[in-house]
N, C-alpha and C positions, 0 to 999 in steps of 0.2 A: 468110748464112742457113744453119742449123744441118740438119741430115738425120737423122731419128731413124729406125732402124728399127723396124718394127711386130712385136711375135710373132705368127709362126703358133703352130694349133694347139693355145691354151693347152687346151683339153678332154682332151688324150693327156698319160697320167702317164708321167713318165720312167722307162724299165727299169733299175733301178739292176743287180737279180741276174739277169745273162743277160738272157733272156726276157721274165723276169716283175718287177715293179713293187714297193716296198715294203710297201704294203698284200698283194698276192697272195701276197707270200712270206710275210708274219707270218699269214695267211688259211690258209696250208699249214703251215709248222711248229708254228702250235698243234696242228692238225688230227693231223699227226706226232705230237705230242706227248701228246695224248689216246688216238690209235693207241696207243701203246707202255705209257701206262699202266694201257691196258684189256688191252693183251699179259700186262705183269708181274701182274696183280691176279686175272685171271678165270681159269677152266679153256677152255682152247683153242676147244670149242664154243661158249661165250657169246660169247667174243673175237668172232671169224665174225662170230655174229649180229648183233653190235653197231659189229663194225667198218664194214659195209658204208654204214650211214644216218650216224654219224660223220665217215666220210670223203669219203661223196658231200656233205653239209652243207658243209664246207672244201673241196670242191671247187668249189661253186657259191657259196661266200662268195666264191670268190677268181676264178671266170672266169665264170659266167652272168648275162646281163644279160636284163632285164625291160623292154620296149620302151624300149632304148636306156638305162637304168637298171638300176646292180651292185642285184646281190639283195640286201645288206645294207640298202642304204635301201629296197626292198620291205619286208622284214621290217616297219622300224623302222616306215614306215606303215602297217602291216598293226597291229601292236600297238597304236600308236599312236589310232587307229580303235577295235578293240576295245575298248578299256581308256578312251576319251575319253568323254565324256558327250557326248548330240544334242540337238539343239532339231528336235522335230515340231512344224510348223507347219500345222495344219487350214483348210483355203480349203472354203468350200462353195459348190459346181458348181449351177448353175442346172438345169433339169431341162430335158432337149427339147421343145420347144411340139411337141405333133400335129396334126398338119391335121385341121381339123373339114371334114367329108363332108357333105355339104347334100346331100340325096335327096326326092325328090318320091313323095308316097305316091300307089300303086294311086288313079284316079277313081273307083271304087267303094267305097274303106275310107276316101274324103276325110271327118273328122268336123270339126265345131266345138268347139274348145275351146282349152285351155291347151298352146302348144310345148311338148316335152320341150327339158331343157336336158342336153347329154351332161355326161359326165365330166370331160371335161378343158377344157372351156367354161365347167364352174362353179369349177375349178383354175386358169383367167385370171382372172374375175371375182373368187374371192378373194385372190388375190395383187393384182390391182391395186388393191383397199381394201386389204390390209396397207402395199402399198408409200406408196397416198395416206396412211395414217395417220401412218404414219413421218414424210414431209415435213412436217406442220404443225407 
């Protein structure tokens, strides 16, 4: 009987330069790269300005992770999302029944006649002929 070993680990990229991993280093020498183009092109004060958001971008391309996930694949579903078309889908919520209050009027102001029917007593009643109609 044969013995295979299992890999550990497969989720850890191998550090090929030093430290840092094939993707973090091309994550940074673009980053370098863009740096130095923005050096040779701009006057010194834009350079500054523009270096700082440049190089923190390649910085967090190449080490910041987003629960447990590289920021690149954030991005790519952040755009992704943006840019994707949605389906809304409209459900309609039944309404909350009220409790009807049955109250006993004053022995003095007792008349004969026709019950009031409240509001939301007569909001049962016609939902439950919408709903019977429906069924037949």
């Amino acid at each position: 009987m044969r013995q295979f070993t299992v890999p550990q680990f497969i989720d850890v990229e191998d550090k090929i330069f030093g430290p840092l991993s094939l993707k973090q280093f091309i994550y940074l020498l673009g980053g370098a790269a863009a740096l130095f183009i923005l050096f040779v092109f701009l006057p010194f004060f834009l350079f500054i300005l523009l270096a700082i958001p440049v190089g923190g971008f390649a910085a967090a391309l190449a080490f910041y992770k987003v629960n447990n996930q590289p920021f690149i694949k954030v991005i790519a579903n952040a755009i992704s999302y943006y840019t994707g078309s949605r389906l809304y889908i409209w459900r309609k919520r039944e309404a909350k029944k009220k409790k009807i209050e049955i109250t006993k009027p004053a022995p003095t102001t007792l008349k004969m006649g026709v019950p009031k029917i409240t509001e939301s007593r007569l909001k049962d009643i016609a939902w439950s002929l919408d709903v019977k109609e429906t069924i037949k």
